[in-house]
N, C-alpha and C positions, 0 to 999 in steps of 0.2 A: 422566394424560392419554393417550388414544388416538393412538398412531400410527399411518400409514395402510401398509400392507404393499409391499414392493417392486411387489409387481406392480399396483398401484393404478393409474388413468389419470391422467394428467396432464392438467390444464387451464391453459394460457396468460394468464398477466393480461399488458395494460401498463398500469402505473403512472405516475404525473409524481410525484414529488418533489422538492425546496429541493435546491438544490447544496448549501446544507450539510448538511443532515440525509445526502443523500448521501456525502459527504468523509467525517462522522460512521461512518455502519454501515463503510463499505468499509473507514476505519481500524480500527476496532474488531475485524470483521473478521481483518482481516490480521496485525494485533497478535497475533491467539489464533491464529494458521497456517491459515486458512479458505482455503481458495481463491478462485477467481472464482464457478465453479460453485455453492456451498457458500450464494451470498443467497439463493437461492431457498428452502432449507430454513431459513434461518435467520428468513425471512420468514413460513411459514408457519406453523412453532413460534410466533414474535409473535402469528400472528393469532391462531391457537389460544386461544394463554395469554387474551389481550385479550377472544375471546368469553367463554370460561370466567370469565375476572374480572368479566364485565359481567353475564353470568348468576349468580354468585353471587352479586353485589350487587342485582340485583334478587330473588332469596330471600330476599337477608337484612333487605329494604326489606318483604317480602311478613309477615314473620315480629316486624316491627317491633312490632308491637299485641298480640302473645300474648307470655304470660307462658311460662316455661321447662318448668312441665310441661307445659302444653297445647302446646308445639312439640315436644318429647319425644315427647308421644303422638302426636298428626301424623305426625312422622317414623316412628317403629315401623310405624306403621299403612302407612305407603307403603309403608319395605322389607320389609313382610309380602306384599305384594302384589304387587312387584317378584321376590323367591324365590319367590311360588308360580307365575307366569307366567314362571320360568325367566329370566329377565331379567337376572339379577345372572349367569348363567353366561357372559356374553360374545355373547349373542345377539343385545345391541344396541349400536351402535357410533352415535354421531350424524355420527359424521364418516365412515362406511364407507356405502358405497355399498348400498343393497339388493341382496339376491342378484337373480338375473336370472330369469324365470320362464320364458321360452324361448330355447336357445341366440342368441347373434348370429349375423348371415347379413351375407354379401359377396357381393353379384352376386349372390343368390338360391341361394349356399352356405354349408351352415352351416358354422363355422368349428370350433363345441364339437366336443370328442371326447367321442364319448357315454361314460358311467362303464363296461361291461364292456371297452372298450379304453383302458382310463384305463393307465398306468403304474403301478407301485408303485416306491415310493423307500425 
């Protein structure tokens, strides 16, 4: 499952949930030494997992009708085309932001540092 990088943006939800399903995570939580801090990632791992689960069970609902070679062949045939479009090398993230195609601007400055005064680390 894709993590999203430190320096990823943040986006604010509020949420309403049950007081107990609340009592529930924050115990659960605290039990494993999470801090306060700590729901937010432990919320977003959920979601993650719950899309992921819900999209594979719609493949496997998709996949329902063919017979085991004919989903064999299928599948090859995708990741043939997924390695030839470079795609299996990390190119595509579904939860990663597209790269940006022009710096950001603040007040009508750009904020990127163009690549020849990039730092090396």
């Amino acid at each position: 499952m894709p993590t999203p990088s430190p320096a990823a943006p943040s986006i604010r939800w509020n949420l309403v949930i049950s007081d107990q399903t609340n009592i529930v995570v924050r115990s659960f939580l605290a039990q494993r030494g999470f801090k306060k801090g700590d729901l937010s990632s432990f919320v977003e791992e959920a979601v993650r997992w719950r899309v992921f689960d819900q999209t594979l069970a719609q493949a496997r609902a998709g996949f329902a009708g063919l017979d085991a070679q004919d989903a064999n062949s299928l599948i090859e045939e995708v990741l043939a085309q997924v390695r030839s479009e470079g795609l299996s090398a990390g190119m595509y993230d579904s939860f990663k932001p597209a790269a940006p195609t022009e710096p950001k601007t603040r007040r009508g400055l750009a904020t990127a540092t163009p690549p020849a005064q990039k730092r090396q680390r």
